[in-house]
N, C-alpha and C positions, 0 to 999 in steps of 0.2 A: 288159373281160373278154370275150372269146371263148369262145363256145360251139362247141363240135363237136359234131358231128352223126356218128353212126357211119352207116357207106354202106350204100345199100338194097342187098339181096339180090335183094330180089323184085320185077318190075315196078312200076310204079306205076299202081294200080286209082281209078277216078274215086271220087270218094266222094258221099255225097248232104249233107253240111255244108258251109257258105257257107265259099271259100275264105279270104275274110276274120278267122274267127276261128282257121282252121288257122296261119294265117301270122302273127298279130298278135306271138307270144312269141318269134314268129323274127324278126320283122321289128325288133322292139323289143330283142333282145338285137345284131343284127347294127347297127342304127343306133347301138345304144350303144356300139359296139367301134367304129367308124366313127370316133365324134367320142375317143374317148379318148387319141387318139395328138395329134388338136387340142386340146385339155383340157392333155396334157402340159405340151406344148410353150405354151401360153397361161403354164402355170406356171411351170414353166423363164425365159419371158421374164423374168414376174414379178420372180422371184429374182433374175436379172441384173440389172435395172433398180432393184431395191433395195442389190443390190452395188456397181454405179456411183456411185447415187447415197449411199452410203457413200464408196465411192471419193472421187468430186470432194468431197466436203464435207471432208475431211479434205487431200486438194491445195488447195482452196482455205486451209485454215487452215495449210497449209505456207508457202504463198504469202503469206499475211497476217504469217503472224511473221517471214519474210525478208526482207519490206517492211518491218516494225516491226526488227528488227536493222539493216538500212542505213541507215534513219531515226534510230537511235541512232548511229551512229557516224557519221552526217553533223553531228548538234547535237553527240554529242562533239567532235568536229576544228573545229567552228565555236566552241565554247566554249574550246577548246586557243589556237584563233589568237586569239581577244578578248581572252585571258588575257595572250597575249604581246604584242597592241597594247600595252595595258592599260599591263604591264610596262613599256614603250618611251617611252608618253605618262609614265610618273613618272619617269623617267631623264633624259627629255625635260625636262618639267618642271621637276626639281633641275638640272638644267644652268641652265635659263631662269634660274631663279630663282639660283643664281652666279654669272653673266653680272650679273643685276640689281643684285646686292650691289653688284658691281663698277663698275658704268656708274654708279651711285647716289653711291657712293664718291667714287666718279671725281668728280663734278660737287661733291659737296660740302667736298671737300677744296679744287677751286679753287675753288671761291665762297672758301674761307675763307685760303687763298694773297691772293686780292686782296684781301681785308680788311684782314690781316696787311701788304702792302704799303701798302694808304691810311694803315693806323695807322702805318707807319717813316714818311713820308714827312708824316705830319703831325707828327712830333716823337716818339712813341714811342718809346720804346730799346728795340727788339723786332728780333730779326734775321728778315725775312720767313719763310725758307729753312728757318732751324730750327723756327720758329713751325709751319709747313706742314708739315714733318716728323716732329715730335711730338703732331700732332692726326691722322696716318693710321691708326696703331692704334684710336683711339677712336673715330674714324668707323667706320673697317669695324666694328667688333664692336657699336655699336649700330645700323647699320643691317643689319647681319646677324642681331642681336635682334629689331629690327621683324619683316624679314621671316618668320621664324621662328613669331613671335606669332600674323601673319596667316594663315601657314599652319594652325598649329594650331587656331584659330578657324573656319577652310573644314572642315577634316577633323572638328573635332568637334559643327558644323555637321550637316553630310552625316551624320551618326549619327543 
C-alpha cells in the first residue's frame, strides 16, 4: 500500500525536531510498498508451485495407470498364448496317446500272431490268420480302455 503525499506548496523551512521521527511513518509506509510487490510475487510463486505440484501428482498417476493398463494386457496376451499352448499340448497329447493305442496294438496283436502260429504248428487246429484276425477288435478296445483309465486317474489326480 502506497501512500501519497499531496506536493508541498510552500518551501521547506528547517524545523527544530529530529529528522528521524519526521521520516520514521514515511519511511515505514514507503519500505512497506517497496517489499509488497516482492510479497506478491513470493505468493504467486507459491500458488504455482502448489499447481504443479498438483499437476505432476496427478501426471504421475496418469502415467502409473498406463503403466498398469499395458501390464494388463501384456499378462492378458501371455495368458491368451498359454492358453493356446495349453490347447496344442492336449491335441498333442490325444494324438500321442492314438499313436500309443496303436503301436501297443500293434505289438500285442503279433505277440499273439506267433502264439496262434506255435499253437498250428504244434498240432492245434487253429487257423493262425484268422486266429490274429479275430483277437484285433479285442486288443485295441482294451488297450484303448487301459489307456483311457490312466488318463482319467492323471486328470483326477491333478484335481
Amino acid at each position: 500500500m502506497e501512500v501519497v503525499l499531496p506536493p508541498r506548496e510552500t518551501p521547506v523551512k528547517p524545523r527544530v525536531e529530529p529528522v528521524c521521527c519526521q521520516l520514521a511513518p514515511a519511511v515505514v509506509v514507503t519500505v512497506g510498498s517497496m517489499w509488497a510487490p516482492a510479497m506478491r510475487t513470493c505468493v504467486t510463486l507459491e500458488e504455482r508451485q502448489a499447481n504443479l505440484s498438483t499437476k505432476l501428482a496427478r501426471t504421475a498417476n496418469l502415467l502409473r495407470t498406463r503403466v498398469d493398463v499395458e501390464v494388463e494386457q501384456q499378462n492378458r496376451n501371455l495368458l491368451q498364448s498359454m492358453n493356446e499352448r495349453t490347447r496344442l499340448q492336449l491335441r498333442l497329447q490325444a494324438t500321442v496317446e492314438g499313436l500309443s493305442v496303436a503301436a501297443i496294438s500293434y505289438y500285442v496283436v503279433g505277440l499273439f500272431g506267433y502264439m496262434a502260429r506255435a499253437a498250428w504248428e504244434a498240432g492245434v487246429p487253429i487257423n493262425p490268420s484268422y486266429a490274429t484276425a479275430a483277437v484285433v477288435p479285442v486288443v485295441v478296445l482294451v488297450i484303448w480302455w487301459i489307456v483311457r483309465t490312466i488318463r482319467k486317474r492323471h486328470i483326477a489326480g491333478a484335481k
